[in-house]
C-alpha positions as CSV (number, residue, x, y, z in Angstrom):
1,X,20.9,-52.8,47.7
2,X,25.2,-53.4,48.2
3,X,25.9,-56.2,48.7
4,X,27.6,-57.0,52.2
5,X,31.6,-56.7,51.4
6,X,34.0,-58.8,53.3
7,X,36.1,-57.2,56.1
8,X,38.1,-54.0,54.8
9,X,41.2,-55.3,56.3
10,X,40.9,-58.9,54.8
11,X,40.7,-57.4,51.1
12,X,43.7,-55.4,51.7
13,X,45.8,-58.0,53.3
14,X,44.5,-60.5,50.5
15,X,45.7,-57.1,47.9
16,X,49.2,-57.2,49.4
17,X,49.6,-60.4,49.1
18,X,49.1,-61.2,45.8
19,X,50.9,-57.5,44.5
20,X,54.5,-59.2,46.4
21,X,53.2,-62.8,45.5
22,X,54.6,-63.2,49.3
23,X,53.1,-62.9,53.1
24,X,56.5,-62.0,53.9
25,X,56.5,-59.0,52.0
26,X,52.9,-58.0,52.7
27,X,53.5,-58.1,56.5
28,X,56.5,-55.6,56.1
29,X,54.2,-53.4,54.0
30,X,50.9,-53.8,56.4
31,X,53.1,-53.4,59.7
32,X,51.7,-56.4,60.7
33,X,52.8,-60.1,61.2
34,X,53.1,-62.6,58.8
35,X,50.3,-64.8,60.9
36,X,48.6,-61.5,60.9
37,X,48.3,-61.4,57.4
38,X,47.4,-65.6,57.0
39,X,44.7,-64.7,59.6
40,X,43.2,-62.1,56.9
41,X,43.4,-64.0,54.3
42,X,41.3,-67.0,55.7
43,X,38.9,-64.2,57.0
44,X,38.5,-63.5,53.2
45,X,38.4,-67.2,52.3
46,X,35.6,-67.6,54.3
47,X,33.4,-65.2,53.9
48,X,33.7,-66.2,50.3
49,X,33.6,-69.2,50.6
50,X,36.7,-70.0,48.2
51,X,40.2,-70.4,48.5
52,X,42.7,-68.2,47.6
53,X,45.7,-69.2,48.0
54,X,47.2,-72.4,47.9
55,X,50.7,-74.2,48.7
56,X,53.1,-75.0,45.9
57,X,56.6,-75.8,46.3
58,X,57.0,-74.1,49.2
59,X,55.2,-71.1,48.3
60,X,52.0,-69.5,48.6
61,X,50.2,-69.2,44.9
62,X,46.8,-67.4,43.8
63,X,44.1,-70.4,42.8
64,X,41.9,-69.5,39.7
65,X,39.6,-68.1,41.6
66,X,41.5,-65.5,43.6
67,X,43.4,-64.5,39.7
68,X,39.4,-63.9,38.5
69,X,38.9,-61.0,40.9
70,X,42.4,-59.5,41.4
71,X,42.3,-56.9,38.6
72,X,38.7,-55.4,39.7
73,X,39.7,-55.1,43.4
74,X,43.5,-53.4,42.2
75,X,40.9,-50.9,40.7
76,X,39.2,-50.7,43.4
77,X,41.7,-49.7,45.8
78,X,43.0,-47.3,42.9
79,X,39.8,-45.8,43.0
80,X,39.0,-45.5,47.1
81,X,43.1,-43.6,46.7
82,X,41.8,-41.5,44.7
83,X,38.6,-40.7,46.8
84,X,40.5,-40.3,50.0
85,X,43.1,-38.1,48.3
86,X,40.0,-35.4,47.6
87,X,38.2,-36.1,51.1
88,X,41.7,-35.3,52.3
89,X,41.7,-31.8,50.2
90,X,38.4,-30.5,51.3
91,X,37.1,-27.5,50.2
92,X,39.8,-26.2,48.2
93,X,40.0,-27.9,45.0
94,X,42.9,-29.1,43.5
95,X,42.8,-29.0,39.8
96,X,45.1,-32.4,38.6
97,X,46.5,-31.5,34.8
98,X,47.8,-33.8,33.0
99,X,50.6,-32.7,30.3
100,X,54.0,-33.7,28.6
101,X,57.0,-32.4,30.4
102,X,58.7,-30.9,27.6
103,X,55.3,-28.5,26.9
104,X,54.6,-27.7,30.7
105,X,58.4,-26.4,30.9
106,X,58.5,-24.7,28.2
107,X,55.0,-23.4,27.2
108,X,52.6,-24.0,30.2
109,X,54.7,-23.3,33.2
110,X,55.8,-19.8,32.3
111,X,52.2,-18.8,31.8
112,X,50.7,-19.7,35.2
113,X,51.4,-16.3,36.7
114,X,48.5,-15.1,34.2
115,X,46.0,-18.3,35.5
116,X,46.8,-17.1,39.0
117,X,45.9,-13.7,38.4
118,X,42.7,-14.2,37.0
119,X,41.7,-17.0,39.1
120,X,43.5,-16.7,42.6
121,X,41.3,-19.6,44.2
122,X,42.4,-22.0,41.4
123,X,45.0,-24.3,42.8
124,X,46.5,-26.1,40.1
125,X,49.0,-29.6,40.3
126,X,51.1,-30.3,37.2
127,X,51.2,-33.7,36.2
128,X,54.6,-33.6,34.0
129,X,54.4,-37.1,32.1
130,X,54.4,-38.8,29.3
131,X,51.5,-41.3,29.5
132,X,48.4,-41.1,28.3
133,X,46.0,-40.0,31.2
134,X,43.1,-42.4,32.5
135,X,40.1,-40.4,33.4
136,X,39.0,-43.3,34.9
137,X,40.9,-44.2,36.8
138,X,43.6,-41.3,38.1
139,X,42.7,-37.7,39.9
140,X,43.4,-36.3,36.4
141,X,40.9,-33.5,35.4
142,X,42.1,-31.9,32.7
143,X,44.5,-33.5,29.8
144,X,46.3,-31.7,27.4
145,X,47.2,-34.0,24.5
146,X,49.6,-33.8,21.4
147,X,47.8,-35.8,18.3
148,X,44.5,-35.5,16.2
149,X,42.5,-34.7,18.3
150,X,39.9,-37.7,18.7
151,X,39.5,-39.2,22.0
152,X,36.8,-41.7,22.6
153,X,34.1,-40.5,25.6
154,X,36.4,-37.0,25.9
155,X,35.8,-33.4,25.0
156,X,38.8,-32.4,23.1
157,X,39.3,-28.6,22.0
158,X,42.7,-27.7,19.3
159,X,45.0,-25.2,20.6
160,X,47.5,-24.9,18.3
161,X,48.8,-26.7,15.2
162,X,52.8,-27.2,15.6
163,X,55.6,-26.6,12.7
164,X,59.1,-28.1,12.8
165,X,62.5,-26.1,12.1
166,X,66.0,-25.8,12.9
167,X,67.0,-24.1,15.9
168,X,70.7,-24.2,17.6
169,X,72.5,-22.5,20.5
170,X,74.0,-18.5,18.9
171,X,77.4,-19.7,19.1
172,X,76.8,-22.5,16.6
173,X,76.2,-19.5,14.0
174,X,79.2,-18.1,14.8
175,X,81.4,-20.8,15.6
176,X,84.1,-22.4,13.5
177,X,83.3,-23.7,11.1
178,X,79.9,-21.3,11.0
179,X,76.4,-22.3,10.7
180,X,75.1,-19.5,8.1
181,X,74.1,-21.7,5.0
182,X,72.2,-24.8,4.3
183,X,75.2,-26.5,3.1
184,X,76.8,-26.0,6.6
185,X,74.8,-28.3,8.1
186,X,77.0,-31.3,6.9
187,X,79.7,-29.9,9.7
188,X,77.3,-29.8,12.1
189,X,76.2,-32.8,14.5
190,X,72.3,-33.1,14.0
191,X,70.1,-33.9,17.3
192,X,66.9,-36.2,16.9
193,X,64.0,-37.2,19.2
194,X,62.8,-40.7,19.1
195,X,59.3,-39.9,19.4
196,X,57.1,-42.2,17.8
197,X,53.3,-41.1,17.2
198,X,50.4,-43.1,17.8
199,X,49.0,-42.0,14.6
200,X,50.2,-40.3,11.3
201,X,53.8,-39.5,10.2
202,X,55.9,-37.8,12.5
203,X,58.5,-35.4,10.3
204,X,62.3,-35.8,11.0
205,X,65.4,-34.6,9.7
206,X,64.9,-36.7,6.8
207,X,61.9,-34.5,5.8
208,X,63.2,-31.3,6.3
209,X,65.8,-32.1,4.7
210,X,64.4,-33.4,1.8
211,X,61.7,-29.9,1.9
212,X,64.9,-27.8,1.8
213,X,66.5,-29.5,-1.5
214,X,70.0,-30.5,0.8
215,X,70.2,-34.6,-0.6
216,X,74.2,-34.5,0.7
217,X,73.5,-34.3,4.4
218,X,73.1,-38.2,6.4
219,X,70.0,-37.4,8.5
220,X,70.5,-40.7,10.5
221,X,74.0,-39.2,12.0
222,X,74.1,-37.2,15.5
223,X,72.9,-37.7,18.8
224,X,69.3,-39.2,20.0
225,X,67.0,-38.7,22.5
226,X,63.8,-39.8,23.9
227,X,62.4,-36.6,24.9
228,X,61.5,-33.3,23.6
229,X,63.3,-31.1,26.4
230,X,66.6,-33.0,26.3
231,X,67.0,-32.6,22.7
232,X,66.3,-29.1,23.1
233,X,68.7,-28.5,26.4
234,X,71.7,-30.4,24.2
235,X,70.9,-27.4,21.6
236,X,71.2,-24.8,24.0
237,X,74.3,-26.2,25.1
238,X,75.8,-26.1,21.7
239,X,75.8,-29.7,20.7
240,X,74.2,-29.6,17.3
241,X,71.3,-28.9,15.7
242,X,67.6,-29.8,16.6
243,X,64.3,-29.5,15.2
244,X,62.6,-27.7,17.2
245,X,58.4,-27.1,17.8
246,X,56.5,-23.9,17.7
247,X,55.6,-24.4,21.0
248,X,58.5,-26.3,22.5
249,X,61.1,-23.4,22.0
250,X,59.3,-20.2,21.5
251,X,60.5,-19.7,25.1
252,X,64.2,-20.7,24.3
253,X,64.2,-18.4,21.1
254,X,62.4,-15.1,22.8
255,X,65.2,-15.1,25.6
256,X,68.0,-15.6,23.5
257,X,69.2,-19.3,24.0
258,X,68.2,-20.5,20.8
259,X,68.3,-18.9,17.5
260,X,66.8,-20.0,13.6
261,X,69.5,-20.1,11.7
262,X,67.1,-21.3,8.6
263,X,63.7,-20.3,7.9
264,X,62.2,-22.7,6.1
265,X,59.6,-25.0,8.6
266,X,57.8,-27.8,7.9
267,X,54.0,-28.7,9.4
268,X,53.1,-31.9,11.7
269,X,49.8,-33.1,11.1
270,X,49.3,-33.1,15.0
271,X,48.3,-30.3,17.1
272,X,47.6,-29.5,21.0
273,X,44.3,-30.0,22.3
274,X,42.7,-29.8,26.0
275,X,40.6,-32.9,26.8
276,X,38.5,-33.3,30.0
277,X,35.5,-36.0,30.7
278,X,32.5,-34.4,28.7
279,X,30.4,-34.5,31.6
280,X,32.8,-32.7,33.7
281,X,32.9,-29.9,31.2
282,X,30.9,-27.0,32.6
283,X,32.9,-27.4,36.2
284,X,33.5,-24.3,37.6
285,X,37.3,-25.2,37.6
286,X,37.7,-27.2,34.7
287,X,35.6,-24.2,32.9
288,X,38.0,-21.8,33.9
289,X,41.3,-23.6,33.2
290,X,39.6,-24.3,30.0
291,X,38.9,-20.9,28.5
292,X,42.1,-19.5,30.3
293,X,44.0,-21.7,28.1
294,X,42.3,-21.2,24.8
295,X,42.6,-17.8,24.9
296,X,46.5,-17.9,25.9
297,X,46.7,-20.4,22.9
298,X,45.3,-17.4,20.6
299,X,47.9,-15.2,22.7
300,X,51.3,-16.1,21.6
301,X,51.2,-20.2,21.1
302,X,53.5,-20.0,18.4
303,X,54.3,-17.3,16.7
304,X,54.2,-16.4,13.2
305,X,55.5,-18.8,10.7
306,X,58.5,-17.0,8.4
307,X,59.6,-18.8,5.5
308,X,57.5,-22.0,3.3
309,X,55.4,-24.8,5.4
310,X,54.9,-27.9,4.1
311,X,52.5,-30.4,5.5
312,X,53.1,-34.1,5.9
């Protein structure tokens, strides 16, 4: 049997007040007073039989006891968000995928025409980021992941493995001075991506370099960036040279705004996988996003590899 919980309100105003470490501040958020808020907070106090807060220096500061709970009931109103948000939606499910914003603008967003056409009462919401997704703890449903594939508690499925190789705006291969042979990469301004991987070696420009014989090229020099789709977008621009993914600019290269001027590639040890909450699996929604993506991952991922892959 539940235990009986304190007063809704009391929690929240206690929750406020220790997120702005001020009553001030909590009242402004609340809409309420400031002896509104000291009202709730005693409510709390007492039915707990603790204190909370206490005076110091003028200022209202959590005791050890109120520190002890504060991370479980942060959760907590994490977790009744999340609840509300799908009483809010009702019947029609939202289905909350997580990806990196470089893949779901390049790769995942121009296929979605084909997931509404085969599943025109699948609503889907893009959750373009970077961080790792909490199943936990967020309205994610389905993940998909760049690394090795081994996620603790989750079903993960591979994709597609990934290759790195040069790719550059047209104009760079006909500019002045031209962009034809290895050699001519020296006059060209090299563009990195500070990515770092949780996990295995990431290849660079020092490796390809080093995989296409070329030891009088500085691979430190040029511009850096801490995403995917800005190094990619300065390429297109024409300023410099990137390494760019099988599946980060198929796109780019199909339509024209980015050309190989090199074929040799060399292979990441990571790959793309779909992840989702093993019990979640056999969803009816998370099913069908599930095999609609592994079979557009067998459909034109990446396409084939010209010239000699290396691993690292």
């Amino acid at each position: 049997m539940r235990k009986t919980l304190p007063p809704l309100t009391s929690l929240r105003a206690f929750e406020a007040v220790a997120r702005h470490a001020s009553i001030s501040d909590a009242a402004k958020e609340l809409h309420v007073t400031r002896a509104a808020v000291s009202q709730q907070v005693k409510i709390l106090e007492t039915h707990l039989g603790r204190r909370l807060l206490r005076r110091q220096g003028g200022q209202h500061v959590l005791t050890p006891d109120a520190i002890a709970g504060l991370a479980d009931l942060r959760d907590a109103f994490d977790r009744l968000g999340v609840a509300v948000e799908k009483l809010r939606a009702g019947q029609r499910k939202v289905l909350t995928i997580s990806v990196e914003p470089a893949l779901a603008a390049t790769w995942l967003v121009p296929r979605l025409h084909s997931l509404r056409a085969q599943y025109p009462g699948l609503d889907v919401l893009l959750d373009a980021t970077t961080e790792l997704a909490d199943f936990d703890r967020s309205r994610v449903d389905v993940a998909i992941r760049y690394g090795h594939g081994t996620y603790a508690g989750l079903l993960s499925e591979r994709l597609f493995g990934d290759e790195l190789f040069p790719v550059c705006s047209p104009k760079l291969v006909r500019g002045k001075p031209p962009l034809r042979r290895l050699e001519d990469l020296k006059h060209h301004a090299l563009l990195h991506v500070d990515w770092i991987s949780p996990k295995g070696d990431w290849p660079g420009w020092s490796a390809w370099l080093k995989a296409a014989g070329l030891n009088d090229v500085d691979a430190q020099r040029g511009m850096r960036f801490s995403s995917h789709a800005m190094a990619i977008q300065a390429a297109i621009d024409g300023q410099g040279v990137v390494l760019g993914s099988t599946a980060l600019a198929q796109e780019d290269l199909t339509c024209g705004r980015l050309v190989r001027p090199f074929k040799l590639s060399v292979a990441t040890s990571f790959a793309y996988f779909v992840v989702c909450q093993s019990h979640r699996a056999d969803e009816p929604d998370i099913e069908e996003f599930r095999g609609w993506i592994r079979r557009q991952s067998r459909h034109g991922a990446n396409g084939p590899s010209s010239g000699t892959d290396r691993t690292f």
